[in-house]
C-alpha positions in Angstrom: 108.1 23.4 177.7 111.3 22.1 175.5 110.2 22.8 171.6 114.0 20.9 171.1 113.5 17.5 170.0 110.5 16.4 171.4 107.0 15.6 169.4 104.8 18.6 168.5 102.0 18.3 165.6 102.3 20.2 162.5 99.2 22.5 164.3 101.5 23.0 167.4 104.3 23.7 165.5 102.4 26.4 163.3 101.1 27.9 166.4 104.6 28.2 168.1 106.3 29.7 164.9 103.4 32.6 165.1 104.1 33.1 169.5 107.9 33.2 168.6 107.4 35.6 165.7 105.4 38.2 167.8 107.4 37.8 170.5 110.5 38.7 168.6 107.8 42.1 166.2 107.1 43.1 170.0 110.8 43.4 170.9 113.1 44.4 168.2 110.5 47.1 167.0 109.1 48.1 170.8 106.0 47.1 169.4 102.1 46.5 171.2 102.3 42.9 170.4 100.7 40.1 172.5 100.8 36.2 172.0 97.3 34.7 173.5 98.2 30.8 174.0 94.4 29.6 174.1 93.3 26.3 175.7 90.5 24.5 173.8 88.6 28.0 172.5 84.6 27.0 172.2 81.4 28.8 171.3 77.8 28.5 169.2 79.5 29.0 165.8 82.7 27.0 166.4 83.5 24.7 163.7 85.2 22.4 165.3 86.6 18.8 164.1 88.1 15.3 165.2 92.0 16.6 166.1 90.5 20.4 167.2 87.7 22.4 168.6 86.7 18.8 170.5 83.7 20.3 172.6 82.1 21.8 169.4 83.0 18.5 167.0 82.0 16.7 169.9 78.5 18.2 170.6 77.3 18.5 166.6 78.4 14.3 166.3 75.7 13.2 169.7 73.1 16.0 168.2 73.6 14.1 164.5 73.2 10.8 166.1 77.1 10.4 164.3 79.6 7.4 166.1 82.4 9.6 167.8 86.2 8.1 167.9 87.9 9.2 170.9 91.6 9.1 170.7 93.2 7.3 173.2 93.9 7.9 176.8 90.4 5.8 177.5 88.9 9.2 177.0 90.5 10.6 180.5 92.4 13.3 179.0 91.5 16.9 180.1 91.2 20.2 178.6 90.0 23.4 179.9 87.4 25.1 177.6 86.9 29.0 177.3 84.0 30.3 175.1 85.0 32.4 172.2 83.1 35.5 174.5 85.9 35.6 177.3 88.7 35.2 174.4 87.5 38.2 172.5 86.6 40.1 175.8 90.7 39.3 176.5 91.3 40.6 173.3 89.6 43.9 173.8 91.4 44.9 177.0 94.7 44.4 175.4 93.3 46.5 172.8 92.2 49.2 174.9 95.7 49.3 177.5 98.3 48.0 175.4 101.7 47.2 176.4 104.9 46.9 174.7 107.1 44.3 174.5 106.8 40.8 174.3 103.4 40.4 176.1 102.7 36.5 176.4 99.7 35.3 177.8 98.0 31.8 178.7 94.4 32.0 178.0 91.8 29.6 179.0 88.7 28.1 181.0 90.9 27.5 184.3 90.2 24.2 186.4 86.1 25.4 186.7 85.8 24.8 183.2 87.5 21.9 183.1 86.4 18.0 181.8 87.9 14.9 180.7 86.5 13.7 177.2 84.0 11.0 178.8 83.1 14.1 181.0 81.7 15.9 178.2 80.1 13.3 176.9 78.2 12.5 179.9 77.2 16.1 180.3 75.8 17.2 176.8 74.1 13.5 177.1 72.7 14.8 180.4 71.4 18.3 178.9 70.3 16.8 175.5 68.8 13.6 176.5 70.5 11.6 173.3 72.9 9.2 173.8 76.3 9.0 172.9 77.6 6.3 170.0 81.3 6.0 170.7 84.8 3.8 171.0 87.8 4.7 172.7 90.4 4.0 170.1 93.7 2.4 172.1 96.3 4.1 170.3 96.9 7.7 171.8 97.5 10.8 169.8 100.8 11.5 168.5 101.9 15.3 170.5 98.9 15.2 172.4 98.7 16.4 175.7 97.1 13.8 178.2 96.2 17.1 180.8 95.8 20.5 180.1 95.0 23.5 182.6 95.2 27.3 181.8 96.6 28.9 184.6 95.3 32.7 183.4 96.7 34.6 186.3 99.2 36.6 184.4 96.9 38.3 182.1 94.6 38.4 185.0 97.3 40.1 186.8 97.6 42.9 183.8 94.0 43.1 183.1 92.5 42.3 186.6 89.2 43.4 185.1 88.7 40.4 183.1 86.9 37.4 183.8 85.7 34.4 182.6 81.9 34.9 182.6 80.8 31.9 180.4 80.9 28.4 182.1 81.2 25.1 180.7 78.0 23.8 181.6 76.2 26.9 180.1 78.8 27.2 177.3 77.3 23.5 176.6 73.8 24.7 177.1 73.8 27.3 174.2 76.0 24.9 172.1 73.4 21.8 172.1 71.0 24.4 171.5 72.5 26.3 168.9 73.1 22.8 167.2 69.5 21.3 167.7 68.2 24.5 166.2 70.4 24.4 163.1 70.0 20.5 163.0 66.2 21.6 162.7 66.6 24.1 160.0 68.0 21.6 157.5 
């Protein structure tokens, strides 16, 4: 991916400042330093909003009955989703087998945890039986991505004991759940 002259958003350009940074700690100092490029990172407690953390933003606007804007692409553009479980479980076997160097690492839900926006829509109206209220705005998302898949097979390579355990349907599951019961509490 060029970074030269092409269009990034201000939170794409924060996060490649911080990869470059470490990269450079884990090199001139020969220090245990990894950079974890996450796909879309998910969970229960994930406050998510419009622009980031789409699943969880996603799921608390159907629960709360809320009109959802989806931002171009007629709501076909795809991100792979990895529940904040498998990221910390990554994080802990870097912890416990660190590696010097300039350790850089793609970290997400793969293809199998995969879905388009009107995917996700469709399943969390499937599993919480309320329908969704939304428009598909026409213009796209300045520095979005239309399609994103983590390949994980590096840090699968150096950790070949991780795995994802948490899929997106039952990442989903808990999540409607977790938002129905909060929903419920107020």
């Amino acid at each position: 991916m060029t970074i030269d002259h092409s269009t990034h958003s201000l939170f794409g350009v924060s996060k490649t400042s911080a990869d470059l940074l470490v990269q450079e700690y884990g090199r001139y100092f020969n220090m245990y330093t990894a950079c974890f490029r996450g796909g879309c990172l998910t969970g229960e407690n994930h406050s998510g909003t419009q622009l980031h953390g789409f699943l969880s933003f996603l799921i608390k606007t159907i629960i709360n009955k809320k009109k959802y804007s989806i931002i171009g692409y007629k709501g076909k553009q795809v991100r792979d989703n990895i529940h904040s479980f498998d990221v910390v479980t990554a994080f802990d076997n870097f912890i416990k087998k660190p590696k010097k160097g300039a350790n850089v690492y793609n970290l997400g839900g793969g293809r199998e945890n995969s879905c388009s926006i009107l995917e996700a829509i469709q399943k969390i109206e499937n599993f919480s039986n309320i329908k969704c209220d939304y428009k598909i705005l026409k213009t796209n998302r300045v520095g979005d991505h239309i399609w994103w898949i983590t390949d994980n097979s590096k840090f699968k390579k150096d950790f070949p004991k991780w795995k994802i355990t948490k899929n997106l349907d039952d990442s989903l599951k808990n999540m409607i759940k977790h938002e129905l019961s909060t929903k419920n509490k107020m």
